[in-house]
C-alpha positions as CSV (number, residue, x, y, z in Angstrom):
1,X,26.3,245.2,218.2
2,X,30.5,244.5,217.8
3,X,30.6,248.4,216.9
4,X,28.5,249.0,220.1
5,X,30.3,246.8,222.5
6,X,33.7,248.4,221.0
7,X,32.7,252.0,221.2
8,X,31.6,251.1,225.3
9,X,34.7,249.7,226.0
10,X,36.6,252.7,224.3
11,X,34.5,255.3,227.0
12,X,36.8,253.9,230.1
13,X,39.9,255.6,228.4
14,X,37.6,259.1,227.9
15,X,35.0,261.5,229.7
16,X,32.7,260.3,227.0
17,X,30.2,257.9,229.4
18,X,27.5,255.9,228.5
19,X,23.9,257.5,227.4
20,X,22.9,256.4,230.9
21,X,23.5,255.1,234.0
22,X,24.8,251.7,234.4
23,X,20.7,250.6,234.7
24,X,17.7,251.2,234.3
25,X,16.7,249.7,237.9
26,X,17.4,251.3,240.9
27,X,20.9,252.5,241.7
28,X,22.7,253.1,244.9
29,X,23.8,256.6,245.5
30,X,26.9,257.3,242.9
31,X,26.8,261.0,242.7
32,X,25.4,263.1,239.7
33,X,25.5,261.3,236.5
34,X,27.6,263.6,234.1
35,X,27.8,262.6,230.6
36,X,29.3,265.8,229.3
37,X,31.6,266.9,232.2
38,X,30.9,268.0,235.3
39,X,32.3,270.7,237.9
40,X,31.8,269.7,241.7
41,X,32.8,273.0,243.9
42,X,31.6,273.7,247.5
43,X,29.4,276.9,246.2
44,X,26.9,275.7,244.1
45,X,26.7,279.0,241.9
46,X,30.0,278.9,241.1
47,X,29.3,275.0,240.1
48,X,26.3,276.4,237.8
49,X,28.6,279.1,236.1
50,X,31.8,275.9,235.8
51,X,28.8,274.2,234.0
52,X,27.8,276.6,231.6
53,X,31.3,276.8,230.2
54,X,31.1,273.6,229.5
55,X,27.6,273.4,227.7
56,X,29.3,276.0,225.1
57,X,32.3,273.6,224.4
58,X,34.7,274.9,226.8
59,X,37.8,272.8,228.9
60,X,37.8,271.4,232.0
61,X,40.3,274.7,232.3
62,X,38.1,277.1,231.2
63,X,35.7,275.9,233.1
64,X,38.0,275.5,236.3
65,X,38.6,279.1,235.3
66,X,35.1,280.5,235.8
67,X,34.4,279.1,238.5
68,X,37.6,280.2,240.8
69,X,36.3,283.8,240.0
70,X,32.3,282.8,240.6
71,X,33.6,281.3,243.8
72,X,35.6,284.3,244.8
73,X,32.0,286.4,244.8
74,X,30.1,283.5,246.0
75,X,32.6,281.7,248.7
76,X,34.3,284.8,250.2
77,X,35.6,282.5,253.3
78,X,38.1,280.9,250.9
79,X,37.0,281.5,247.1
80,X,39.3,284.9,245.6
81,X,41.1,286.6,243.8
82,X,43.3,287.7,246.7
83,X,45.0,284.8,247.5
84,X,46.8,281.8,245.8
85,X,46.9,278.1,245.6
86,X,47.8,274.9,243.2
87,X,46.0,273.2,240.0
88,X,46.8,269.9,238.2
89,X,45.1,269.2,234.7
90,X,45.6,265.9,233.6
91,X,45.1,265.7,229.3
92,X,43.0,262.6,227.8
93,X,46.6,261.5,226.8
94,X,47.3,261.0,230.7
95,X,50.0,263.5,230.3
96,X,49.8,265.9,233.2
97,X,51.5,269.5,234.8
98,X,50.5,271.3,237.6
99,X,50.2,275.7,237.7
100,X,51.7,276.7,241.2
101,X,50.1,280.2,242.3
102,X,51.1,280.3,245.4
103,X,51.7,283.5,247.5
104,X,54.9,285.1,247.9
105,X,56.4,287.1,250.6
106,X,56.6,291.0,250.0
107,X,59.7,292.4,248.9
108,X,60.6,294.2,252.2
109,X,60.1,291.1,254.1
110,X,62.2,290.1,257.0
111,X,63.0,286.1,259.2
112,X,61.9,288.6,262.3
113,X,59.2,290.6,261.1
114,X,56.4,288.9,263.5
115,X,58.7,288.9,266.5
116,X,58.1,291.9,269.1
117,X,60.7,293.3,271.1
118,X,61.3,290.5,273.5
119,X,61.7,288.2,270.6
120,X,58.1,286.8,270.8
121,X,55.9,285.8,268.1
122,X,53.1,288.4,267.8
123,X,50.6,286.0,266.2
124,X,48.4,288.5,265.7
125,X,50.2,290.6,262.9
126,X,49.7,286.9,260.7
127,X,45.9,286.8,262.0
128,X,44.7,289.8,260.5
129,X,45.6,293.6,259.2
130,X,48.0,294.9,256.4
131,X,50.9,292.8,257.5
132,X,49.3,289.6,256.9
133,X,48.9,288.7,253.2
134,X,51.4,287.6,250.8
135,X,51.3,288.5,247.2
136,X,48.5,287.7,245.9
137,X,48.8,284.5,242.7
138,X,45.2,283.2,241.7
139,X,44.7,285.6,238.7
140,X,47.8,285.1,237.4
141,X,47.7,281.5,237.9
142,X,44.2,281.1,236.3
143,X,45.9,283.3,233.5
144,X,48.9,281.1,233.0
145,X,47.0,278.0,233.0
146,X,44.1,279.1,230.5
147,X,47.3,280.3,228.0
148,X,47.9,276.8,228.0
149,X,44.7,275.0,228.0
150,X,42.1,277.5,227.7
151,X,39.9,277.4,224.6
152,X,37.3,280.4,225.2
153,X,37.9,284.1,225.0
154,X,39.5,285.3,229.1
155,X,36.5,287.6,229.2
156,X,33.3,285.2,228.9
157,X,35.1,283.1,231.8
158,X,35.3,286.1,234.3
159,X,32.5,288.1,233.6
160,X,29.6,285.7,234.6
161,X,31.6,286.5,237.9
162,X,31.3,290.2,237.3
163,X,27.8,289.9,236.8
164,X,26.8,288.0,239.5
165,X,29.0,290.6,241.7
166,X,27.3,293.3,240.1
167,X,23.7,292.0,239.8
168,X,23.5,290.1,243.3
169,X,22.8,286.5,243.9
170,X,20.8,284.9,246.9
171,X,22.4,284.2,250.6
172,X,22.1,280.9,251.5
173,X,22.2,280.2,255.6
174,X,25.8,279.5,255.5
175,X,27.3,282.8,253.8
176,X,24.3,284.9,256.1
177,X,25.8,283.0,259.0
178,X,29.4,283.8,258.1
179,X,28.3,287.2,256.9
180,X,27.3,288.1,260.3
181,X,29.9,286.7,262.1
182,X,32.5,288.9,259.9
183,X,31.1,292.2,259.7
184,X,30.3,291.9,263.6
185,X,34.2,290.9,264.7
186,X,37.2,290.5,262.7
187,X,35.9,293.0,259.6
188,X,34.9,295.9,262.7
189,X,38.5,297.3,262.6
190,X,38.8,297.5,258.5
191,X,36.0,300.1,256.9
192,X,36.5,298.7,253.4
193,X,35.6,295.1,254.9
194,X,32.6,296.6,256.1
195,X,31.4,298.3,253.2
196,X,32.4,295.6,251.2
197,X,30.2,292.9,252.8
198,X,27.9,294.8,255.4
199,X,24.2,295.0,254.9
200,X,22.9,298.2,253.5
201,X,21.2,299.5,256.3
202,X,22.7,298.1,258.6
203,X,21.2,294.6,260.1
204,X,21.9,290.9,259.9
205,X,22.1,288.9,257.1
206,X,19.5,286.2,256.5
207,X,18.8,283.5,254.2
208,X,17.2,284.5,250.9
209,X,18.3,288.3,251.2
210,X,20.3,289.4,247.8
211,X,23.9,290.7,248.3
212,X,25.0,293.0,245.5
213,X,29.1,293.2,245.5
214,X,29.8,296.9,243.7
215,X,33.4,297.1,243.9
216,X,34.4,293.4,243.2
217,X,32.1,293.8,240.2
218,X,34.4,296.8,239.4
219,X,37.5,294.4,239.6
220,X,36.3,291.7,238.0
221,X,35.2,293.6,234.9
222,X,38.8,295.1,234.6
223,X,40.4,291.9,234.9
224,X,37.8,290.4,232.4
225,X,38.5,293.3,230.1
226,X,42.4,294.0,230.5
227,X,43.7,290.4,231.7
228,X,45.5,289.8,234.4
229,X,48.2,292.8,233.8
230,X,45.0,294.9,235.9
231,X,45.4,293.1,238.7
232,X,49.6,293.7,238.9
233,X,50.1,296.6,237.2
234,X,46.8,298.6,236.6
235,X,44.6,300.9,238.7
236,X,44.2,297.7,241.1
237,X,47.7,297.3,241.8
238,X,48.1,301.3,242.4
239,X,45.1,301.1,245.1
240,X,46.7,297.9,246.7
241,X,50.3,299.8,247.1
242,X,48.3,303.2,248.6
243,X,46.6,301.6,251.0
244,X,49.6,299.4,252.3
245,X,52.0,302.3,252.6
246,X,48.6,303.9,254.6
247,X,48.5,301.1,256.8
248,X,52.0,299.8,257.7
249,X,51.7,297.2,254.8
250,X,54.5,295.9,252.9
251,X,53.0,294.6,249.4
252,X,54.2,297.6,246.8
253,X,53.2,297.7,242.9
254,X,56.7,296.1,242.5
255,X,55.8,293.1,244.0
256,X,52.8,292.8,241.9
257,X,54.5,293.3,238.9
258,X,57.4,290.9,239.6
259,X,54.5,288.0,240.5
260,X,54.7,285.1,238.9
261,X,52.8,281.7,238.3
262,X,54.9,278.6,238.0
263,X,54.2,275.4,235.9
264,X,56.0,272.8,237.6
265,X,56.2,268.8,237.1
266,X,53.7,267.0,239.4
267,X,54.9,264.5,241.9
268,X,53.7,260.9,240.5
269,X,53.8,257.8,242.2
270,X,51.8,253.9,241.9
271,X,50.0,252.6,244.2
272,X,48.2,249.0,244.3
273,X,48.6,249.6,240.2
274,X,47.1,253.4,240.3
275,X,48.7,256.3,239.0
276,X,49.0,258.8,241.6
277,X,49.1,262.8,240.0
278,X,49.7,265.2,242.8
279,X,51.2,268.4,243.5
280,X,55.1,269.5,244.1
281,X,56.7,271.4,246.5
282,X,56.3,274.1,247.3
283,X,52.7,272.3,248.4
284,X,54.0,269.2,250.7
285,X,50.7,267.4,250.0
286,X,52.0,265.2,247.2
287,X,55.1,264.6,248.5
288,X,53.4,263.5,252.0
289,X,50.6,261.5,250.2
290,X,52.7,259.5,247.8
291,X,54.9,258.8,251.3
292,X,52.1,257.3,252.9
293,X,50.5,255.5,250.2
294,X,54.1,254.0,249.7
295,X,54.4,252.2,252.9
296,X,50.8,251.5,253.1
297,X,50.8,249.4,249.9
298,X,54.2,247.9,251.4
299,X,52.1,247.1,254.4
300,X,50.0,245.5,252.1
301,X,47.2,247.3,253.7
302,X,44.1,246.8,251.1
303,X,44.1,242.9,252.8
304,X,43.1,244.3,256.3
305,X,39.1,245.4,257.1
306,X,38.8,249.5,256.2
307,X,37.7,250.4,259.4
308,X,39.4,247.3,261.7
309,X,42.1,248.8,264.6
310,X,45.0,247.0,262.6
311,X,43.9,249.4,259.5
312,X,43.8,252.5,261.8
313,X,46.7,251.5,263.1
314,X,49.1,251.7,260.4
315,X,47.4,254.5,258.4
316,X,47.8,256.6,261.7
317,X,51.8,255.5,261.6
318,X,52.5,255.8,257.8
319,X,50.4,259.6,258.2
320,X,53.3,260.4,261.2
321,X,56.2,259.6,259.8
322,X,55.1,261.5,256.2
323,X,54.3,264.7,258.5
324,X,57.9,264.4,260.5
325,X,59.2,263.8,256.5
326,X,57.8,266.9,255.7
327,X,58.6,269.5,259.2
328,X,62.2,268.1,258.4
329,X,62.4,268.8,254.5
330,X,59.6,270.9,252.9
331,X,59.6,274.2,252.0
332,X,59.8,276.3,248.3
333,X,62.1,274.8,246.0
334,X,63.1,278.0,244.4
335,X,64.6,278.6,247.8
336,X,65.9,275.0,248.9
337,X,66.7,271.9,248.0
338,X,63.7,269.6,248.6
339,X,64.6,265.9,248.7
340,X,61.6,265.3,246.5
341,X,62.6,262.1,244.5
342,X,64.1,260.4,248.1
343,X,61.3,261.2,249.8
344,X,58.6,259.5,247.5
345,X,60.5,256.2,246.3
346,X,59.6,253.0,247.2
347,X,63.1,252.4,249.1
348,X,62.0,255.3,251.3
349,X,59.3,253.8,252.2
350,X,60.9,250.7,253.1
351,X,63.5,252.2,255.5
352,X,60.2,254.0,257.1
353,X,57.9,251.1,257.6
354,X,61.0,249.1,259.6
355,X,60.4,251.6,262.5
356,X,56.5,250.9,262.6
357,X,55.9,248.2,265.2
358,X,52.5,246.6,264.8
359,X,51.3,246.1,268.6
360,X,52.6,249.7,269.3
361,X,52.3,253.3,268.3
362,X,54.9,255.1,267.9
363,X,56.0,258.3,270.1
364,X,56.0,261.3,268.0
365,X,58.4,263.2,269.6
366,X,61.1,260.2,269.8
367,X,61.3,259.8,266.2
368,X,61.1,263.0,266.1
369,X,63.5,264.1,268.7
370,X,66.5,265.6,266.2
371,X,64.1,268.8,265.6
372,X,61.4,268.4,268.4
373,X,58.4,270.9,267.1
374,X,55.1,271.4,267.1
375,X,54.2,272.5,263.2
376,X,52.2,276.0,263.5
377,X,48.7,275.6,262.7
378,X,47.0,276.2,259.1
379,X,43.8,277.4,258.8
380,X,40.9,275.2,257.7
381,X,39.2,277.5,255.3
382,X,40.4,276.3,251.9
383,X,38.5,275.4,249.4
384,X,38.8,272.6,246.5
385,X,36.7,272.0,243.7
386,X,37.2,269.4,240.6
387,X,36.4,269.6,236.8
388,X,36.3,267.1,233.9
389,X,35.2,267.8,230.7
390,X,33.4,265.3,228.1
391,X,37.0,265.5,225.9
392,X,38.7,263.7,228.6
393,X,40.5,266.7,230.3
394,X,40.4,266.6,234.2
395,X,41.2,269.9,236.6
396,X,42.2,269.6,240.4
397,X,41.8,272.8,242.0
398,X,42.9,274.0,245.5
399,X,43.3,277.3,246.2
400,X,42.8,279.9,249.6
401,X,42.9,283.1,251.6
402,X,44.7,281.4,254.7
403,X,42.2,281.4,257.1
404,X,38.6,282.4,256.7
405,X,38.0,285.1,254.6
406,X,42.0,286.0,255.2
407,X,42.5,288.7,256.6
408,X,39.7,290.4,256.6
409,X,41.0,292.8,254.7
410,X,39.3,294.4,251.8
411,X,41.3,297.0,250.2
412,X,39.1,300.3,250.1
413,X,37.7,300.9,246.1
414,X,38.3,297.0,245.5
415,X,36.0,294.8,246.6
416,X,37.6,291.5,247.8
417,X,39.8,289.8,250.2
418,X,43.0,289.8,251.0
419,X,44.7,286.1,251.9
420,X,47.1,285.8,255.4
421,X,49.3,283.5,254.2
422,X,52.4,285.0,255.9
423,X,51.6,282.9,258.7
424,X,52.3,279.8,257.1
425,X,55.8,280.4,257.4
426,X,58.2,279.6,260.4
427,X,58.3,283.0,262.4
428,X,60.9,282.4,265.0
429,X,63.9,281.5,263.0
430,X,65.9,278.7,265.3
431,X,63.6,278.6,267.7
432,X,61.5,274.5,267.6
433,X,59.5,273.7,271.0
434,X,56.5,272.1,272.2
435,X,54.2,275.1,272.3
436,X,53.8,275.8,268.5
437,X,56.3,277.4,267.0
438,X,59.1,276.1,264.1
439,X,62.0,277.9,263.0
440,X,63.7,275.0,261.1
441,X,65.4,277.3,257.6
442,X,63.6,275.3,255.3
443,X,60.2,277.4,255.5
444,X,62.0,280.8,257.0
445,X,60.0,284.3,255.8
446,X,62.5,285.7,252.8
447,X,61.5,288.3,250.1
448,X,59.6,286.7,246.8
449,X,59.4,283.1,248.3
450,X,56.7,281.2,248.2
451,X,55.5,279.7,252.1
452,X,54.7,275.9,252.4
453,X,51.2,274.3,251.7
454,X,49.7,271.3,252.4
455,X,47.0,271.8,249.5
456,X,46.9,268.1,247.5
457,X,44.9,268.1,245.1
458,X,45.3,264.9,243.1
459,X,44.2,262.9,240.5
460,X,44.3,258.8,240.2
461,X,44.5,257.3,236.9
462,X,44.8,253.4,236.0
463,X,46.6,253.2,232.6
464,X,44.9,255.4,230.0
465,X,41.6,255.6,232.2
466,X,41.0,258.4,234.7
467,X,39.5,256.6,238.4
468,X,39.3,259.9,240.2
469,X,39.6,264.0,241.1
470,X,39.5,265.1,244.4
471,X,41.1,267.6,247.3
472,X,39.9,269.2,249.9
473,X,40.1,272.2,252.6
474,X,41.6,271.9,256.2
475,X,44.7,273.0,256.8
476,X,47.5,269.5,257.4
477,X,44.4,268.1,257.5
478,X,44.4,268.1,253.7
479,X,46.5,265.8,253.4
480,X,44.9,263.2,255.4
481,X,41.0,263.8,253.9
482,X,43.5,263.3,250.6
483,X,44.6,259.9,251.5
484,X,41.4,258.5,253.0
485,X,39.3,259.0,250.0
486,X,41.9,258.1,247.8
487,X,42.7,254.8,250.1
488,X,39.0,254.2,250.0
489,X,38.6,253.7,246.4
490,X,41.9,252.0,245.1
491,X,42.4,250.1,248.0
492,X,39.0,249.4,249.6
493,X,37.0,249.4,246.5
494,X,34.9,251.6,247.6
495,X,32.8,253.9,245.0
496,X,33.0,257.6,245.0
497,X,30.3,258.5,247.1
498,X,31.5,255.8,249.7
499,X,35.0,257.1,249.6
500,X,33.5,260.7,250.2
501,X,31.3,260.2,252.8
502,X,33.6,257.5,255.2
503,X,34.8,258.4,258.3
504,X,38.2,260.4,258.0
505,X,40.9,260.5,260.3
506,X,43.8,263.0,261.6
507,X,47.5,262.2,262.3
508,X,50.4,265.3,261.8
509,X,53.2,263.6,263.8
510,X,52.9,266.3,266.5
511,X,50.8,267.2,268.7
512,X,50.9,263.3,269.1
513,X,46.7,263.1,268.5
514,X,44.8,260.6,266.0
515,X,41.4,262.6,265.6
516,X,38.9,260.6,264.1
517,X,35.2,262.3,262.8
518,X,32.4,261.1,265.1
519,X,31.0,258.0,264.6
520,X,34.0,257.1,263.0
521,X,34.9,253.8,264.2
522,X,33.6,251.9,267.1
523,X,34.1,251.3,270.5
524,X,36.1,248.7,270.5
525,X,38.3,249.6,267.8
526,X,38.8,253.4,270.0
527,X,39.3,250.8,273.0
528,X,42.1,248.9,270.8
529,X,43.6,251.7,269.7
530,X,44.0,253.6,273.2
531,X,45.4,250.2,273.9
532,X,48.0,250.9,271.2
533,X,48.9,254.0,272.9
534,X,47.5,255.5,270.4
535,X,45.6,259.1,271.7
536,X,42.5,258.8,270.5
537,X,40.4,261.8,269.7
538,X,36.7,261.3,268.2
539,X,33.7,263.6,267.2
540,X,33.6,266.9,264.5
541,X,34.0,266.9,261.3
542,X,36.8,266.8,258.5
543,X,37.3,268.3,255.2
544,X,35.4,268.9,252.5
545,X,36.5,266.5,249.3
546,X,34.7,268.0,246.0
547,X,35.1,264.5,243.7
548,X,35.0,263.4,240.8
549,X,34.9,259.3,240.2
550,X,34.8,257.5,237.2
551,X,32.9,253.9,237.2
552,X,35.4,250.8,237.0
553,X,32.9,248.8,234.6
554,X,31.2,251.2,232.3
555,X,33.2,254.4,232.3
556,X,30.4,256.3,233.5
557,X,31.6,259.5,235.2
558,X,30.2,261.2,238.9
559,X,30.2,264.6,240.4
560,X,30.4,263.5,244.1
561,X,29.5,267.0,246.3
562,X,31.3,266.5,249.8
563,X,27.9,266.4,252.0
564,X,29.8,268.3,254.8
565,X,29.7,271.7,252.8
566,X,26.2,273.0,252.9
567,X,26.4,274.8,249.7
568,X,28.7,272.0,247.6
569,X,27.1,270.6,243.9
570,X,27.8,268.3,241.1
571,X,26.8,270.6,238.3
572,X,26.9,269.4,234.5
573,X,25.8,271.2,231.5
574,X,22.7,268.4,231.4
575,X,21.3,268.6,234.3
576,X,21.8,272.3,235.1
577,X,18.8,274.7,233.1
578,X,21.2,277.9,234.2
579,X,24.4,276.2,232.6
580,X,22.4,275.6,229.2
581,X,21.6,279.1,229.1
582,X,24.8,280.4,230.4
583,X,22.9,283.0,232.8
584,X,22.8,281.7,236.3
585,X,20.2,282.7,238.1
586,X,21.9,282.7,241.6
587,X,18.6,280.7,242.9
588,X,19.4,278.0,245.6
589,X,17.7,274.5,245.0
């Protein structure tokens, strides 16, 4: 019994959880129960196939690996291998590093290349068309970070994806309904998009029909087979680079060769006595998170009710000043000097908080007034998805296309998507106003650098025990589903399901708007707030926070699938009959 009680308590500083649940009488709802690791994505496929590497004794890496690809034949809105993002793995040691695959500008890129003749930003060269994407990083980035961590051959983690490409899977209602949307508008003006993802025949999608994805299958197999050096150097590259200097494009087999991923530090920070893991620039989502959660724990804000106007009220002014923090500072730190250790100290957040007034908001643009802007929007259509494995490994995964399914751009002979991250840097270089645009330097378009993010995945530790995975899609409002979810659990003691499914709330210092998801708060508090001076927005939705959450009493681990995305899972290798097998069917439950 000693032994027993020993080997329990030794579980809360591992992935290895109990033999069951905390009881045998009947639980609240926690999530899925995953004893031998568990993958939580917004595509529950790909979740099957992140599973399956784990039944045959792969790492939370490997498995974080096989599911990006799955996801990029499964969750074309945002899933690819055409666009770029960020990944944290955090070791059973609680060391941690972070793989930085974000997209860089072409070589021939220019500060003016979106402005048209009377020095106006065409938005719609950045919206769509062979001018839009950066340099693709995900492959490379998967690459770099399964060198490091991996433990299976590259091949068996990308060609499930190949296979499903090649063999077809089932179309839920959400992919028939974005299917249709595509092929019918912003895919019309691009053939290859059309053949890529149009029905045979011609027709709608619907719900239950098979797509079979040729050409990707063709990709994936030569990346599976040939690594990553397909992708930038191979046949791939030399389609890419024909069909840009077609089109007007930019991207050349030079610039896919001279792509890079990055391992960088994370940014790390405490709060309430947590461990905060998160990414560096050039993602500002860490840096802005560990900003916030700074002041908030010096506004000792765990003592005031979750949901009470007071709470609002000083989350909403901690989330404005971290979003002026970051229009004023963040951009790629191979290009500037980021303020990155100033920014997310405690002193920071001291000098911040003095100019919060409790019976008051705040005016954006006052405290803003040195650099009056309104940031340019980001796109909501990212995706995040979480891994742990039963070794005590943990992935955080964020990555994107830009907006939904980027550019719409598939590259004739290919088979996937090209990302429109170009837009995510400033456009009009000196030129900050009311109406949208930013030119501050910090973020200005130059050749091989990398545009700003506000991807954050993180990952909450308490000494050697890991509390908690989680990310999300949404543009700036990354950041914010971030904070809420990790605010509900380390400060609010909320579980992970709790943390998932509260009400989240919007503040990006300008426009000067605190959006907060219907049924959010109640009438009285929107009544206080307003009061405030606060602009109060409710109703819609937020995010989409694939989770993981570890138990504080037994060490028992959760897949927590964000309820907002109609496809998301918790998959684990014991509870998944496709992961045991390692064949996933591509049926929907």
């Amino acid at each position: 019994m000693k032994l027993r009680m020993i080997a329990a308590l030794a579980v809360t500083a591992a992935l290895a959880a109990p033999a069951t649940p905390v009881s045998t009488q009947a639980q609240p709802d926690l999530g899925t129960f995953a004893r031998e690791g568990v993958v939580v994505s917004s595509s529950d496929i790909a979740s099957d196939i992140g599973a399956a590497v784990l039944a045959r004794g792969g790492t939370a890496v490997d498995a974080a690996v096989a599911t990006a690809f799955a996801m990029a034949v499964t969750y074309p809105t945002a899933g690819n291998i055409g666009g770029g993002g960020f990944m944290i793995v955090r070791l059973p040691d609680g060391t941690a590093t972070t793989f930085d695959f974000r997209e860089r500008a072409p070589g021939k890129s220019t500060p003016t290349m979106y402005l048209d003749a009377q020095g106006n930003i065409n938005r719609n060269l950045t919206a769509a068309g062979y001018l839009a994407p950066g340099v693709p990083g995900t492959v490379r980035g998967l690459a770099m970070a399964h060198s490091r961590f991996g433990k299976m051959p590259w091949r068996d983690l990308v060609m499930p994806a190949a296979d499903l490409a090649r063999n077809g899977f089932l179309v839920s209602r959400s992919l028939a309904g974005g299917l249709n949307r595509e092929v019918a508008g912003p895919m019309k003006p691009f053939p290859g998009s059309v053949a890529a993802y149009g029905k045979p025949g011609g027709g709608q999608w619907a719900e239950g029909d098979t797509i079979v994805l040729g050409d990707l299958a063709k990709t994936l197999t030569a990346i599976a087979t040939d690594g990553p050096d397909a992708f930038y150097t191979g046949w791939i590259a030399d389609t890419i680079e024909k069909a840009m200097a077609a089109n007007g494009g930019l991207i050349t087999k030079a610039d896919l060769a001279a792509y890079q991923a990055k391992e960088r530090q994370p940014v790390r920070g405490t709060f309430l006595g947590y461990e905060i893991i998160s990414m560096p620039p050039p993602s500002s989502g860490g840096t802005a998170l560990l900003t916030m959660l700074n002041m908030l724990e010096a506004l000792e804000i765990q003592k005031l009710p979750r949901l009470s106007a007071e709470a609002v009220h000083l989350t909403t002014e901690a989330r404005r000043r971290a979003f002026l923090d970051r229009a004023r500072f963040l951009g790629d730190p191979d290009f500037v000097e980021v303020p990155v250790a100033r920014l997310i100290s405690k002193a920071h957040a001291t000098d911040l908080i003095k100019t919060i007034d409790p019976k008051r908001a705040s005016s954006s643009v006052e405290l803003g007034k040195d650099i009056v802007t309104v940031p340019g929007e980001e796109s909501d259509e990212t995706t995040h998805f979480s891994v742990a494995d039963r070794n005590g490994m943990a992935v955080s995964l964020t990555y994107t296309l830009e907006g939904g399914y980027g550019a719409h751009l598939v590259i004739p002979g290919t088979g996937f998507l090209l990302n429109n991250e170009m837009g995510d840097f400033n456009k009009k270089p000196g030129t900050t106003n009311l109406t949208g645009d930013i030119g501050t330097p910090a973020n200005l378009i130059a050749p091989g650098k990398r545009m700003l993010s506000s991807m954050t995945p993180v990952i909450v530790a308490r000494g050697s025990r890991l509390v908690l995975v989680t990310g999300s899609p949404g543009g700036r409002t990354i950041i914010n589903t971030s904070l809420d979810v990790v605010l509900g659990v380390t400060a609010w003691g909320l579980t992970g399901r709790e943390a998932v499914d509260a009400p989240r709330m919007h503040h990006q210092w300008l426009p000067d708007r605190l959006s907060i998801e219907a049924n959010g708060v109640s009438d009285d508090v929107q009544a206080t707030l307003k009061a405030l001076g606060h602009d109060v927005r409710v109703g819609g939705t937020q995010g989409s926070a694939q989770t993981i959450w570890v138990h504080p009493n037994t060490g028992a681990i959760y897949g927590v699938a964000d309820r907002r995305s109609a496809d998301a899972k918790a998959s684990t290798p014991t509870t998944t009959p496709e992961a045991q097998s390692g064949a996933p069917s591509g049926v929907r439950r």
